[in-house]
C-alpha positions as CSV (number, residue, x, y, z in Angstrom):
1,X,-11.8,-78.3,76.5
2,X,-10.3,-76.5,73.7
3,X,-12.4,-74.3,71.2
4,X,-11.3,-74.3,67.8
5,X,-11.2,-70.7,65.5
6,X,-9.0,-71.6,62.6
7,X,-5.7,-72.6,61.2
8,X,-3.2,-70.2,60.3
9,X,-0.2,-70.1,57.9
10,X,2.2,-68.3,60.9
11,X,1.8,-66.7,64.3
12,X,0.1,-63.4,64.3
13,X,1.8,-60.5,65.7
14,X,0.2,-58.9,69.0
15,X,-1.6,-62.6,69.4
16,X,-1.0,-64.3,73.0
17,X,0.7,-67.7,73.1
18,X,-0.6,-68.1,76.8
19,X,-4.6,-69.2,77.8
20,X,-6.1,-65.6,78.4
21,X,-9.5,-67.2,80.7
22,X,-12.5,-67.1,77.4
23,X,-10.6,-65.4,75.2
24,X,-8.5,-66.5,71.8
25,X,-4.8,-67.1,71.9
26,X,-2.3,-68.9,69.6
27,X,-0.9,-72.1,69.6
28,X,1.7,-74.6,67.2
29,X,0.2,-77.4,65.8
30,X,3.0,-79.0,63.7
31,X,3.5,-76.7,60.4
32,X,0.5,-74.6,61.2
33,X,-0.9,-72.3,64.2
34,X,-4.4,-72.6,65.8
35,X,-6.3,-70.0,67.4
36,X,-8.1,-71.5,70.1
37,X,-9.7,-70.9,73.5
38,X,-10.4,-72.7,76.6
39,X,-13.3,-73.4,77.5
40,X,-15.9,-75.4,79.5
41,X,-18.5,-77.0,76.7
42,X,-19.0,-76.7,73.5
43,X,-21.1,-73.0,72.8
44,X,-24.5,-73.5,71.9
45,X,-25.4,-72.4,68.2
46,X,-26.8,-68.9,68.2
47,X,-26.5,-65.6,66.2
48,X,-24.6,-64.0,69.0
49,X,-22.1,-67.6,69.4
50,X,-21.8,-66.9,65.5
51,X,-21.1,-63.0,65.2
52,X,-18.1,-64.0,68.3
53,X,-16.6,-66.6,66.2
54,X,-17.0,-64.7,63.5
55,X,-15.1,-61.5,64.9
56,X,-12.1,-63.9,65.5
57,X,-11.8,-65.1,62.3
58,X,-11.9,-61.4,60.9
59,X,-9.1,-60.3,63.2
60,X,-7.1,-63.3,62.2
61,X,-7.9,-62.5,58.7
62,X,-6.7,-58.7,59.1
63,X,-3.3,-60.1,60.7
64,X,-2.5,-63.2,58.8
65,X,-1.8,-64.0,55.1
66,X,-3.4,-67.6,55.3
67,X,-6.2,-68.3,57.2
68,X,-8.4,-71.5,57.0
69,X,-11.6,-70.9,59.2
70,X,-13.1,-73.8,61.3
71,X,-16.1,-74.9,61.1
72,X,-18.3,-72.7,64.1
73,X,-18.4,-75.2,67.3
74,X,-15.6,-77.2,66.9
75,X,-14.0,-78.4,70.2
76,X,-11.4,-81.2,71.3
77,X,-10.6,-82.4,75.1
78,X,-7.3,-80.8,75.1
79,X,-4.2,-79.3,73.0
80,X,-2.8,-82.8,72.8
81,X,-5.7,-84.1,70.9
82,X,-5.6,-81.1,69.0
83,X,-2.3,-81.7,68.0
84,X,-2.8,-85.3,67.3
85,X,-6.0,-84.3,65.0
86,X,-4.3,-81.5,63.3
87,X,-1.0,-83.7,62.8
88,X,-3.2,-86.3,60.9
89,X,-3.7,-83.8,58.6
90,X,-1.3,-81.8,58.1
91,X,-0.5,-82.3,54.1
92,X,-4.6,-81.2,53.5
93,X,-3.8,-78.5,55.9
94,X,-0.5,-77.1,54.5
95,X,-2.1,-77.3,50.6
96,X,-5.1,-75.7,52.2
97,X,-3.3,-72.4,53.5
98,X,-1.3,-72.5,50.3
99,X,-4.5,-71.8,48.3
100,X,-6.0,-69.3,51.1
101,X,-2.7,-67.5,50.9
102,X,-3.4,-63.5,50.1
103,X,-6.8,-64.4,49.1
104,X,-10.4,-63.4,50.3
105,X,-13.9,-64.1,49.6
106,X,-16.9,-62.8,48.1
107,X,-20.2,-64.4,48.1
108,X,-23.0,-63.6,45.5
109,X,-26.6,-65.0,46.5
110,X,-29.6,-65.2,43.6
111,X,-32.7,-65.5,43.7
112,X,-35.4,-67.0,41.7
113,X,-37.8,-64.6,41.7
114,X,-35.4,-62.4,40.5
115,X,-33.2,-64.7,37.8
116,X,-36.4,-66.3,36.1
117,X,-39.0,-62.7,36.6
118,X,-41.8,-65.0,37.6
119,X,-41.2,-66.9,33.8
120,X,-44.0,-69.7,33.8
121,X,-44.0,-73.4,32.4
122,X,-44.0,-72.8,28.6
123,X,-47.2,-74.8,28.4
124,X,-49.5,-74.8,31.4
125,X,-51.9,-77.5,29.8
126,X,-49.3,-79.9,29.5
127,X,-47.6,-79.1,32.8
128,X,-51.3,-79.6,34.5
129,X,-51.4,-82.8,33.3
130,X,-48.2,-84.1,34.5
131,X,-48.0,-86.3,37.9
132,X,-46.7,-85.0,40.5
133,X,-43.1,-86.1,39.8
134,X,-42.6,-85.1,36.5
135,X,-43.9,-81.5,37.7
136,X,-41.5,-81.4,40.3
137,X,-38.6,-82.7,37.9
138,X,-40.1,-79.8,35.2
139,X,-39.4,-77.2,38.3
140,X,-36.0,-78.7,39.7
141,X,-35.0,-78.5,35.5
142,X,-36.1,-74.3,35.1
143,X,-34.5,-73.5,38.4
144,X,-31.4,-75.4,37.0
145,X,-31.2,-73.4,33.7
146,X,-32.4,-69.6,35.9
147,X,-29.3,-70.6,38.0
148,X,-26.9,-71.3,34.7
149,X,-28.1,-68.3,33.2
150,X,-27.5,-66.1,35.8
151,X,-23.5,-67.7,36.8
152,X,-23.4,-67.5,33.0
153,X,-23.8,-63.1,33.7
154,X,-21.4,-63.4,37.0
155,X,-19.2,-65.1,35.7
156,X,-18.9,-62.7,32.4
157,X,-18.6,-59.7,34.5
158,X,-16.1,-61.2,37.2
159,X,-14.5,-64.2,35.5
160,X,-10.9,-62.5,35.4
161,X,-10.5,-61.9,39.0
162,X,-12.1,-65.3,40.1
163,X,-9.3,-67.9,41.2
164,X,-11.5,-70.8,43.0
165,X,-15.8,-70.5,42.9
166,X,-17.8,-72.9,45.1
167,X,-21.6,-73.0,44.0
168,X,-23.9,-74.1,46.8
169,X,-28.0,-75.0,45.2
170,X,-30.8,-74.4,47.3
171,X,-33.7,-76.6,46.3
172,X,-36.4,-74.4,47.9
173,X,-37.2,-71.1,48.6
174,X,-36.4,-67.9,46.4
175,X,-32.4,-68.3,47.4
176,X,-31.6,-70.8,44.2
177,X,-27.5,-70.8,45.3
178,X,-25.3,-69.1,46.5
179,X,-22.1,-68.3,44.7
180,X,-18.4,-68.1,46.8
181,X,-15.6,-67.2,44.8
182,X,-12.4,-66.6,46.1
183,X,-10.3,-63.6,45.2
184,X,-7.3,-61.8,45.6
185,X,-7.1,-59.5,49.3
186,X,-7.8,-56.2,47.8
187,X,-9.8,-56.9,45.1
188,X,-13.5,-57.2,46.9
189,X,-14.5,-53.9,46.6
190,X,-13.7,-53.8,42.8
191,X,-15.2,-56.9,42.6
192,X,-18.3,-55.9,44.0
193,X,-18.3,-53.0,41.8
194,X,-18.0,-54.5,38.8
195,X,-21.3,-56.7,39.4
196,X,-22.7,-53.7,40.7
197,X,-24.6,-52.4,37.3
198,X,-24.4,-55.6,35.5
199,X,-26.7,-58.4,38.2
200,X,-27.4,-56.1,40.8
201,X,-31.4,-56.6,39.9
202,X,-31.0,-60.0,40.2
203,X,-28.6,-60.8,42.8
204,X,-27.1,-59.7,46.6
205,X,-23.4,-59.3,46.8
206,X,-21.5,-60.1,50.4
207,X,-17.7,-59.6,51.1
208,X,-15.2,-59.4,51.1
209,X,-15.0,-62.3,54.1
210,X,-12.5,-65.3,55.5
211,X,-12.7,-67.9,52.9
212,X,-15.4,-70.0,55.3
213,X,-16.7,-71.5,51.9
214,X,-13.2,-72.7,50.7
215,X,-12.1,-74.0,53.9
216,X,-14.9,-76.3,54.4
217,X,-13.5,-79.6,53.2
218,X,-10.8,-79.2,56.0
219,X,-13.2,-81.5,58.2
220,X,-11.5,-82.3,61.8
C-alpha cells in the first residue's frame, strides 16, 4: 500500500526517488510529485501517527515552494492507482499548488469566553420564558455576532497581509472558530506580531504552518 503525505509543485532536492522501507520518498504523478511511503495498512489515528505526518509535511514545506498537504491517513493499493487518482485531478491539483505557491499559514483560534467577557442575554426574563428552541436559536445568534466582532478586530489588524482566510465555527464549547488565513512565507512572525497587542486577550495565534486548512478541498 502506498501512504500518502502531500502534493508538491516539483521534486525536492536531497528527497529519494527510490522506496526507503517506512520512510518518505518522492514520486511523479503527472504535472505534480507525491511524497509517499510504503507501507502495510493504513496508520491508526493517534497524536504520535499525527506529529509523524506532520514532521513530513514541515520538511517538504522547508524544501518546496508549493506544497498541498493530504489529508492524515490517506492510502491507495499502489503507485498505479495513485497515479490514476491523482491524474483525475490534475487541473484542481495544478490550480491548487498555484495558490499554495510561496505561501504559508497562520491560524487564529477564539474563544467565547474571551470575545463575549461572560455578556448575558440582554433580558433574562424574556429569555426564561422562551422554549427551548428559541433559547438555543437566541445563543447560536450572540455566538454569531462575538465571532463577527472579533474577525471584524483580526481582520483590521491583519487584513493587508491576508491573501485567502478559511473560517471554521464550532457550535459548542468555548473554541467559537478557528480562523486560517494564508500568507506570504516570511510574513508569520510579523503577522503574529501584529495581533500580538491588539486580540491577544481574546484569542490564541498558531503558525506559521503548511496550508492543511487551504488544501482541504483537494479530496482524493
Amino acid at each position: 500500500m502506498v501512504y500518502l503525505y502531500a502534493l508538491l509543485g516539483q521534486s525536492p532536492a536531497g528527497w529519494s526517488s527510490r522506496a526507503d522501507p517506512g520512510g518518505p520518498f518522492v514520486v511523479r504523478c503527472g504535472a505534480a510529485w507525491a511524497a509517499i511511503a510504503e507501507v502495510s495498512a493504513a496508520p491508526r489515528l493517534s497524536v504520535a501517527a499525527l506529529r509523524r505526518h506532520d514532521v513530513v509535511v514541515r520538511r517538504l514545506a522547508r524544501d518546496v515552494d508549493a506544497v498541498a498537504p493530504v489529508r492524515f491517513g490517506t492510502v491507495v493499493s499502489d503507485r498505479a492507482a495513485l497515479e490514476r487518482l491523482v491524474g483525475k485531478r490534475a487541473e484542481e491539483t495544478a490550480g491548487l499548488l498555484r495558490v499554495l505557491r510561496g505561501r504559508e499559514q497562520m491560524t487564529v483560534r477564539l474563544f467565547s469566553s474571551r470575545a463575549t467577557g461572560g455578556r448575558p442575554a440582554s433580558n433574562p426574563g424574556e429569555e426564561r420564558a422562551a422554549g427551548p428552541g428559541a433559547r438555543y436559536l437566541r445563543a447560536c445568534a450572540r455566538r454569531e455576532a462575538a465571532l463577527q466582532r472579533e474577525l471584524a478586530h483580526v481582520r483590521a489588524e491583519v487584513g493587508q497581509m491576508v491573501l485567502d482566510e478559511r473560517v471554521a465555527r464550532h457550535a459548542t464549547g468555548d473554541l467559537i472558530a478557528s480562523v486560517y488565513h494564508l500568507v506570504a512565507r516570511g510574513s508569520g512572525v510579523r503577522y503574529a506580531a501584529t495581533l500580538a497587542d491588539g486580540v491577544a486577550a481574546r484569542a490564541i495565534v498558531s503558525g506559521p504552518s503548511p496550508c492543511y486548512a487551504f488544501a482541504e478541498e483537494l479530496r482524493l
